[in-house]
C-alpha distance (Angstrom), angle and dihedral (degrees) to the residues before:
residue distance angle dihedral
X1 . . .
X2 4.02 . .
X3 3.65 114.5 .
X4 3.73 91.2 -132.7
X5 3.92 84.3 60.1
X6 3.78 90.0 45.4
X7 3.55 91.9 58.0
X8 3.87 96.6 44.4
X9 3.52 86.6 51.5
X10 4.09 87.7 58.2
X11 3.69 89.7 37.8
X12 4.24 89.8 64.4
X13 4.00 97.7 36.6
X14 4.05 83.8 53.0
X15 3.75 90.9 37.3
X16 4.23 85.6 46.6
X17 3.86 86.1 54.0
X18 3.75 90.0 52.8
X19 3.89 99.3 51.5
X20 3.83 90.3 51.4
X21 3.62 92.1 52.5
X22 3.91 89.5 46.9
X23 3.58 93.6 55.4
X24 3.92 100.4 39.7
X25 4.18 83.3 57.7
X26 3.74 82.8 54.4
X27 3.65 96.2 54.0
X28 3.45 91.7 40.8
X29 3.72 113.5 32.0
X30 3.66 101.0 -152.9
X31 3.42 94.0 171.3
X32 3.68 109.6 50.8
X33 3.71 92.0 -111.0
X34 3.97 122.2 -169.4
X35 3.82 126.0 -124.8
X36 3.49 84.8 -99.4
X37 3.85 99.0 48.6
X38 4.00 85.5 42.9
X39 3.88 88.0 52.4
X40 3.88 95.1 47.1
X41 3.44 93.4 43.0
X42 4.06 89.3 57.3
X43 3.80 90.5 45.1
X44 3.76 85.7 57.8
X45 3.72 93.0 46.3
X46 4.03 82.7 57.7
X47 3.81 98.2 47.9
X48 4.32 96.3 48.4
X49 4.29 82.6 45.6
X50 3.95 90.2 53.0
X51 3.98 81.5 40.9
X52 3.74 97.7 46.1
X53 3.95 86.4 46.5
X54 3.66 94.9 55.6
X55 3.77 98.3 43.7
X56 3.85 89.5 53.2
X57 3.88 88.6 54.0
X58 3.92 85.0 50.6
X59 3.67 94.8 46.5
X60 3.82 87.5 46.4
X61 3.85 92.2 51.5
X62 3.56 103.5 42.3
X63 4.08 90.1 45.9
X64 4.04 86.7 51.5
X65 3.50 84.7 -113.2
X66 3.46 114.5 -41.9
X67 3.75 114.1 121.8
């Protein structure tokens, strides 16, 4: 396997780790967040998703398919 690939394939199991953390502080609010906070911190939810999304695609393509 590519080491570029390799290190996308790190990239979205760290990046995975970081989305689940993000949304278990939303259900949980541990600290005290605004509205505003709240709604940024959903908005960023959305962006690593979309981001996670598109570097499974590129991990698919670049491994011929095999994610």
């Amino acid at each position: 396997m590519k080491l570029y690939v390799e290190r996308m394939i790190k990239e979205r199991e760290e990046l995975k780790g970081r989305i689940k953390k993000a949304k278990k502080a939303l259900e949980s609010n541990p600290f005290d967040m605004t509205d505003t906070g709240r709604m940024l911190l959903q908005e960023q939810v959305k962006a690593m998703e979309e981001y996670f999304d598109i570097l499974v695609q590129r991990i698919e393509y670049e491994s011929g398919g095999d994610a």
